[in-house]
C-alpha positions as CSV (number, residue, x, y, z in Angstrom):
1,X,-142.4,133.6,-73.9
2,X,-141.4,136.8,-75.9
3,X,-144.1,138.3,-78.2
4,X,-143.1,137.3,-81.5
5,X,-143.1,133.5,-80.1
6,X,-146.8,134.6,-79.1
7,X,-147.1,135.5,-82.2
8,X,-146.0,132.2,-83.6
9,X,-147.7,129.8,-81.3
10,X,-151.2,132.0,-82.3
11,X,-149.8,131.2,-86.3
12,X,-149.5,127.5,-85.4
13,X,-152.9,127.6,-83.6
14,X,-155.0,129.0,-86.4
15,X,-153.0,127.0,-88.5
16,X,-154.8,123.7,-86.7
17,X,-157.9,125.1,-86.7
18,X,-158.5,125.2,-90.1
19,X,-158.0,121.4,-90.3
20,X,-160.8,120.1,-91.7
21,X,-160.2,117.0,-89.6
22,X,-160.5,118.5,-86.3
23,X,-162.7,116.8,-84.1
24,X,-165.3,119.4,-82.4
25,X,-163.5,118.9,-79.2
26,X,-159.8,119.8,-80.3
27,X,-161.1,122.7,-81.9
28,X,-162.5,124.2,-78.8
29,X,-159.2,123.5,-76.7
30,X,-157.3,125.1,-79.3
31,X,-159.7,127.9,-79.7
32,X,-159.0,128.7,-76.0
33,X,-155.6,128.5,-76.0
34,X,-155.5,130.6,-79.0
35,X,-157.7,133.4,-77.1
36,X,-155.5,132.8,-74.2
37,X,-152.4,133.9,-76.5
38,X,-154.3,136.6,-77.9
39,X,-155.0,137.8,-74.0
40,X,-151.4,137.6,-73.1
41,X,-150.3,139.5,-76.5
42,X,-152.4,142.3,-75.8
43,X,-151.1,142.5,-72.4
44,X,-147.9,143.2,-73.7
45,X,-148.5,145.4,-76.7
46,X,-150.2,147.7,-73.7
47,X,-147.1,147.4,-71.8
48,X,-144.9,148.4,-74.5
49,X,-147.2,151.3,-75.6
50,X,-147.0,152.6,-71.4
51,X,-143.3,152.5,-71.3
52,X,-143.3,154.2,-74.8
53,X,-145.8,157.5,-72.8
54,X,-143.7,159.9,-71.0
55,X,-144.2,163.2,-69.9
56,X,-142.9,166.7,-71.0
57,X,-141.9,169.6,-69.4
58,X,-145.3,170.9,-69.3
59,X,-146.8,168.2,-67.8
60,X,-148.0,166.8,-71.0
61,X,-148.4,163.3,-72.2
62,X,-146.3,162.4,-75.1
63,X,-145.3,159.3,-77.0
64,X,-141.6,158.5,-77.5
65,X,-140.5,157.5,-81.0
């Protein structure tokens, strides 16, 4: 799943839990599936910001643009 679908799935997800019909039970599934897409976004925003560190001629860590 590509982050912006993360993205989407977390939209959908608090999108549920605001239902004021959710049973107790639904809410807590949700909840952990939602932290569980929160997890995996994270995971990939690191590995975005790693490929994004290089290094310069001085041995320096610098971000690419």
């Amino acid at each position: 799943m590509k982050l912006e679908e993360k993205f989407k799935a977390l939209d959908e997800t608090l999108l549920a839990l605001e239902d004021e019909n959710i049973t107790l039970e639904d809410a807590f599934k949700l909840y952990k599936s939602g932290m569980d897409l929160v997890k995996a976004c994270n995971a990939d925003i690191d590995k975005v910001e790693k490929k994004l560190m290089v290094l310069n001629e001085d041995g320096e860590i610098t971000e690419e643009e």
